[in-house]
Residue, then its C-alpha position, 0 to 999 in steps of 0.5 A: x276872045x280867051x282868058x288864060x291861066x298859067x302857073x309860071x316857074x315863080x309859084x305865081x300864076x297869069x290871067x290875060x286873056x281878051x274880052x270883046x266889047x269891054x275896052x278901057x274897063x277895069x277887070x278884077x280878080x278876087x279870091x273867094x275866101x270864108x267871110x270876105x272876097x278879097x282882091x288880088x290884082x286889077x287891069x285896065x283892058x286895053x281897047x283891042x280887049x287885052x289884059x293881064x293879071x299875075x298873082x301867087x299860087x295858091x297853097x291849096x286848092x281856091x275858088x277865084x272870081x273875076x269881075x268886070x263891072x257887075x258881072x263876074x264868074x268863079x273858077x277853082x285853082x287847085x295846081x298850076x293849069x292853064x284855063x282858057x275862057x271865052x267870054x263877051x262883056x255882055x255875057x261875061x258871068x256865063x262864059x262861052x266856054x271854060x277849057x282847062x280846069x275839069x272843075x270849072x263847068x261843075x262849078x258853073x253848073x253849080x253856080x248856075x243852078x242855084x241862082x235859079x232856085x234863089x230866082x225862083x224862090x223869090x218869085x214864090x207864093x205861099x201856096x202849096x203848090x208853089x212852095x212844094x215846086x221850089x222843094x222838087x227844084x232844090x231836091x233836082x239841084x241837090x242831087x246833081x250837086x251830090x253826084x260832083x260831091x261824090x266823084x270828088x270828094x276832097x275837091x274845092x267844088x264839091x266844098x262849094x257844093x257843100x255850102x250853097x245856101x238859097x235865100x240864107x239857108x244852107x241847101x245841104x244840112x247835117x242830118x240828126 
């Protein structure tokens, strides 16, 4: 099954694509902005698994989610490109494969990896050992998220990296 992503000649962009084992669900697509996620188009799939979503372009560089039932996964748009995603219902929040966007996997990365610190984190004691295997797992974490913020500086990804918080706190903090 393949997600696609093209900017046509309209300044819109097109998602359609094919979702094995997700007939007759709806699939949304959100943009991801500051204080709310805000929806831009839905589609019914069809039950071979078809659907297909057109929206404008954006004027910058944005952070996209798709979401089918509770599960959902993020991709940068910063121009008109094609991005294909192979995804199952079942495992539609970690796509097979993500082509087409080279921002996209970092994001996944990202994405991915704090969401086992905040897993982590919640299944931590108070003790010192355990609080100091969540500081050695958030330092891992931040120097990944360094080396994408590095190689990038002004892309939507290393500004997602920038603002990942783990149980409301923000990983990165201004230093004094």
């Amino acid at each position: 099954c393949a997600l696609a992503t093209a900017c046509s000649k309209h300044n819109t962009f097109q998602i359609k694509g094919n979702i094995d084992n997700a007939a007759n669900q709806t699939i949304y697509l959100e943009q991801m902005a500051l204080t709310k996620n805000i929806q831009l188009d839905s589609a019914v799939i069809s039950a071979q698994g078809d659907f297909k979503l057109k929206v404008s372009s954006p004027a910058y560089p944005e952070i996209y989610r798709l979401r089918l039932g509770n599960k959902q996964f993020l991709f940068p748009v910063d121009s008109c490109e094609v991005i294909t995603i192979v995804a199952d219902a079942s495992t539609f929040d970690s796509p097979k494969s993500i082509e087409g966007s080279d921002k996209a996997p970092q994001l996944q990365q990202l994405r991915n990896s704090v969401a086992q610190l905040q897993k982590l984190y919640q299944q931590t004691g108070e003790n010192a050992d355990s609080i100091q295997l969540v500081l050695n797992k958030i330092n891992e974490h931040k120097q990944k998220a360094k080396q994408i913020i590095l190689q990038d500086p002004r892309s939507i990804v290393a500004y997602y990296a920038l603002y990942q918080k783990v149980d409301g706190l923000f990983l990165f903090t201004p230093q004094a």
